[in-house]
C-alpha positions in Angstrom: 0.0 0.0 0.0 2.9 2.3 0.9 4.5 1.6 -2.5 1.5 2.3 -4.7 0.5 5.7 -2.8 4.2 6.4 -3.6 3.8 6.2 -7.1 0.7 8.0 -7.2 2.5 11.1 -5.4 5.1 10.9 -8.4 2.9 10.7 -11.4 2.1 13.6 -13.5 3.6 16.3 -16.0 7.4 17.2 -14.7 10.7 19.4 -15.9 12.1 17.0 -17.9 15.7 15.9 -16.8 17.0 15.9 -20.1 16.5 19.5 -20.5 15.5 18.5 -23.7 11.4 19.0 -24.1 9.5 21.5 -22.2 8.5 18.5 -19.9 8.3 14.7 -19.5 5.8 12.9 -18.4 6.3 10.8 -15.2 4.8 7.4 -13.9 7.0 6.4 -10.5 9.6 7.8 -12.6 10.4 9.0 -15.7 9.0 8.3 -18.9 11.0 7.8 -22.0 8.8 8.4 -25.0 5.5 10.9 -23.5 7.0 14.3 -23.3 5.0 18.1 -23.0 5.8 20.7 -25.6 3.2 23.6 -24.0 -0.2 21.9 -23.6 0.5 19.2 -26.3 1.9 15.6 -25.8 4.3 14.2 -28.2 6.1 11.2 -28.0 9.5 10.4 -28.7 11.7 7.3 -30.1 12.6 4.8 -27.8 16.2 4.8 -26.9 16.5 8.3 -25.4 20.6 7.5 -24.6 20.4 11.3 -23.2 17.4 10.8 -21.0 19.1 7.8 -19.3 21.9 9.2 -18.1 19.7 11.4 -16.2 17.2 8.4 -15.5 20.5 6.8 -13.3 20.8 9.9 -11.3 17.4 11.1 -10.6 15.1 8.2 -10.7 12.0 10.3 -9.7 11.8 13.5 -11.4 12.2 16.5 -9.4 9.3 15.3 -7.4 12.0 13.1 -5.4 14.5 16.2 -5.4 11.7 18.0 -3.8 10.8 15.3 -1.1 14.7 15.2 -1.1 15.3 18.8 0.2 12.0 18.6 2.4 13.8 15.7 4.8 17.1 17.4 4.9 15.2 20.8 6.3 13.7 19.0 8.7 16.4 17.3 9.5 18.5 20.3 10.2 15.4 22.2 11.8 15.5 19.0 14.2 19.1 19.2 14.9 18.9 23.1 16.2 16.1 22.2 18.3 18.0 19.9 20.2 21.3 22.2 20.2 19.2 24.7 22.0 17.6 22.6 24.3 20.6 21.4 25.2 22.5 24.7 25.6 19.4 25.7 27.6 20.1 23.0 29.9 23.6 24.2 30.3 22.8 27.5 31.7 24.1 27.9 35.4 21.0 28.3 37.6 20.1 32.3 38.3 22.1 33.3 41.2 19.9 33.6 44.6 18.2 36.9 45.1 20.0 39.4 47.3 17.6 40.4 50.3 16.1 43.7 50.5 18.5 44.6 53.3 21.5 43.7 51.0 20.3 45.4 48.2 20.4 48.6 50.3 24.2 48.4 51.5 24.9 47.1 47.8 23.5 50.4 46.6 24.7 53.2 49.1 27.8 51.5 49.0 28.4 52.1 44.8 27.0 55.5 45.5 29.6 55.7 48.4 27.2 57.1 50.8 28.0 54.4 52.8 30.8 56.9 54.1 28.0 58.8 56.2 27.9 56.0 58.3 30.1 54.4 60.8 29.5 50.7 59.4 26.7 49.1 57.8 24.7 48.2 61.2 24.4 51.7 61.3 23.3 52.9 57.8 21.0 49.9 58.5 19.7 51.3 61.3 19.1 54.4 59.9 17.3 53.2 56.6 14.6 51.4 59.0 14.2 54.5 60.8 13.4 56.3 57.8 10.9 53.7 57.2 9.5 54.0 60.8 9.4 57.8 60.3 7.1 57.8 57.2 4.8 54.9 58.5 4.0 57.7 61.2 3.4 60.2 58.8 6.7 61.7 58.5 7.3 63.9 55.7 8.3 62.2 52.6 11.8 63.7 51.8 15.3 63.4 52.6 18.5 62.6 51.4 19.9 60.6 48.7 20.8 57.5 51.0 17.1 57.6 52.8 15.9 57.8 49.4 18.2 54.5 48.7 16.3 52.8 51.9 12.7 53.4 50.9 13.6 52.1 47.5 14.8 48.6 49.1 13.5 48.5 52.6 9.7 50.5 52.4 9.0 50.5 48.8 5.3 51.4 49.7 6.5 55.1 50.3 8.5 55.0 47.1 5.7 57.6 45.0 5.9 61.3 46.2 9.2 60.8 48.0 11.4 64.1 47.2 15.0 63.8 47.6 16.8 67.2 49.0 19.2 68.5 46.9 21.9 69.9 49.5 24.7 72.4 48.7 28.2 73.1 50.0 28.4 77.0 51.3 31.8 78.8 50.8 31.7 81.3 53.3 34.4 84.7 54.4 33.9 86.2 57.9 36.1 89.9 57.6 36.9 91.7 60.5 38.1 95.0 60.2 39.8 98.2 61.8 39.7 101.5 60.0 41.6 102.9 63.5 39.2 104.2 65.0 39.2 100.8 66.9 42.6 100.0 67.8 43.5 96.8 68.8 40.5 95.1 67.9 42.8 93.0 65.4 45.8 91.1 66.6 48.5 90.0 63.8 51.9 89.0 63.5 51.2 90.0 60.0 50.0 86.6 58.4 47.8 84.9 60.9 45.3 87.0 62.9 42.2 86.9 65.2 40.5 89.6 67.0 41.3 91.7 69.9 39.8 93.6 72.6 36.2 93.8 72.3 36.6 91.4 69.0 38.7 88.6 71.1 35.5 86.5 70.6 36.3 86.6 66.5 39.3 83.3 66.4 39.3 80.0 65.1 37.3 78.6 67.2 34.3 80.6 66.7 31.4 78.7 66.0 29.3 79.1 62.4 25.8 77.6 63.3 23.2 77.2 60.3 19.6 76.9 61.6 16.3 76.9 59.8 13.3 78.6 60.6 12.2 76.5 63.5 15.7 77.0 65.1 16.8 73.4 64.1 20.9 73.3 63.7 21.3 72.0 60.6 25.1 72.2 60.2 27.9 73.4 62.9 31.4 74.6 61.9 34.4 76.8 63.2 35.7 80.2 61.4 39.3 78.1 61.5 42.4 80.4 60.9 42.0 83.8 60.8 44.6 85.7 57.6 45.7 89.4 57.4 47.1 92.1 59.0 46.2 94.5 61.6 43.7 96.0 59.4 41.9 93.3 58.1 41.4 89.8 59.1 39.5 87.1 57.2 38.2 84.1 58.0 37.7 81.0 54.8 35.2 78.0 56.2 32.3 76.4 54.5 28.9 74.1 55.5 26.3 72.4 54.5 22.9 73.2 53.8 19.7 70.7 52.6 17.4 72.4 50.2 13.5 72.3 51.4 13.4 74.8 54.7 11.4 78.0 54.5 15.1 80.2 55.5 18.8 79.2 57.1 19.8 81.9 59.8 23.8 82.1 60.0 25.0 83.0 63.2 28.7 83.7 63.8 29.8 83.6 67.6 27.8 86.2 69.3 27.3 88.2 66.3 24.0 88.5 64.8 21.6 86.5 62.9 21.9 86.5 59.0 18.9 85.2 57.3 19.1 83.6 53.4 17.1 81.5 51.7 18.6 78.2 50.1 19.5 79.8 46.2 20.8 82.9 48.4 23.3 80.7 50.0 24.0 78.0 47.4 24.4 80.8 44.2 26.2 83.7 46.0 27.8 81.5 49.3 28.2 83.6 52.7 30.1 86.7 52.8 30.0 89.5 56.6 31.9 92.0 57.4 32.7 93.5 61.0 34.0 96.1 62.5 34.9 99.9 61.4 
C-alpha cells in the first residue's frame, strides 16, 4: 500500500531531466517516450541514450528532489532544536536573590554614601528609621541614602518621595579696623584673630546654620584667621539641605543672617565687622 501511494505522489507532468522538451511525463519515474511541448503531448523514439543518463541519477523527477530537500530541512530544523535545548540546559542556575537589606548596602555602597555611616549596622539602622518615620506620617523627603532605603527597605513610600538637593556654602567672615578701633585686630602680619572687644572673633568661633524653627542644621568653626592689623579674614564652609522655609547664619555672638537656600548656594556667605 505504501508503495502504490508512492507512485501515485510521483505521477504527472514534470521538468524533464534531459532538458531537452518543455516537460516529460512521469509514472513512479520518468517516462522515456511521453513528453510536453506547451499543452501538447508528443512522444518520442525509444532509446533516449540522453534521457538515461539522467534516468541513473534522478530516478524520480524532481518530485523526489523536492521530497529530497524537504527531509534534509527537517532534519537540520531538528538538529537546532536539540542544540538549544541542550544549551538551555547548560545555563548555570540564576544566582539567589539578594535580600532587600543587601540590596540597600549594595547600593549606598556604589553610590559611596556608605561613608556617612560608621558601618553598615548603622546605615542599617538608619534606613529602618526612615521607614519608621514615614509609617507615622513623616514627611516624605530626605536625602539621597534615605531615598536608597525606601527604595529597598519601604517600597510602599517610594511615589511622592522628594530627595533634598543639599549644597556646600563657601563662606568669608572679615573683621576690620579702619583705627578708630585700635587693637581690635591682633596680627603677627600673616595669621590674625580679634582683639579687645573682638577677642571673641578666632578660630574657634562657632558658624551655626539653623532653619526657621531654630533646628541646627550644620555646625562649623571660622578656623584660621589671615591678614594684617587692618583686616582679618576668615575662609570656612557648610552644608545646607534644600527644602526649609530660611537658614539663619550665626557667627559667635554676632548676629543672625537670614538667606534663603539659592541665596546661599548661588552667592555662598560673605559678613563684614567692624569699622
Amino acid at each position: 500500500m505504501g508503495a502504490a501511494h508512492e507512485d501515485v505522489a510521483l505521477t504527472g507532468g514534470q521538468a524533464d531531466p534531459a532538458a531537452r522538451h518543455e516537460g516529460r511525463y512521469c509514472v513512479a519515474g520518468p517516462s522515456a517516450r511521453r513528453v510536453l511541448e506547451g499543452r501538447a503531448e508528443a512522444s518520442v523514439p525509444v532509446g533516449d541514450n540522453v534521457l538515461a543518463n539522467h534516468i541513473a541519477f534522478r530516478p524520480r523527477c524532481t518530485t523526489s528532489i523536492r521530497l529530497s530537500w524537504l527531509g534534509s530541512s527537517f532534519g537540520a530544523i531538528i538538529i537546532v532544536a536539540l542544540t538549544l535545548v541542550v544549551w538551555a540546559l547548560r545555563i548555570p542556575e540564576h544566582p539567589h536573590s539578594q535580600s532587600p537589606d543587601e540590596l540597600f548596602l549594595s547600593w549606598l555602597h556604589d553610590a559611596r554614601l556608605a561613608e556617612q555611616f560608621d558601618s553598615d549596622a548603622s546605615a542599617l539602622a538608619h534606613g529602618k528609621q526612615v521607614c519608621r518615620t514615614l509609617g507615622d506620617g513623616g514627611p516624605k523627603r530626605g536625602s539621597a541614602a534615605d531615598k536608597f532605603a525606601v527604595d529597598f527597605l519601604c517600597p510602599q513610600f517610594v511615589d511622592g518621595f522628594h530627595v533634598i538637593e543639599s549644597a556646600t556654602v563657601r563662606g568669608t567672615f572679615a573683621l576690620t579696623d579702619d583705627g578708630l578701633n585700635a587693637g581690635s585686630i591682633a596680627s603677627d602680619g600673616e595669621s590674625c584673630h580679634g582683639g579687645n572687644g573682638y577677642a571673641d572673633i578666632n578660630r574657634n568661633a562657632n558658624v551655626i546654620v539653623r532653619n526657621g524653627e531654630t533646628e541646627i542644621l550644620d555646625i562649623t568653626s571660622l578656623g584660621d584667621g589671615r591678614g594684617d592689623n587692618r583686616t582679618c579674614t576668615f575662609s570656612f564652609s557648610f552644608s545646607i539641605p534644600d527644602g526649609q522655609d530660611r537658614y539663619v547664619v550665626s557667627v559667635s555672638h554676632r548676629g543672625d543672617y537670614i538667606y534663603s537656600f539659592d541665596q546661599l548656594a548661588s552667592q555662598g556667605f560673605h559678613v563684614r565687622l567692624g569699622g
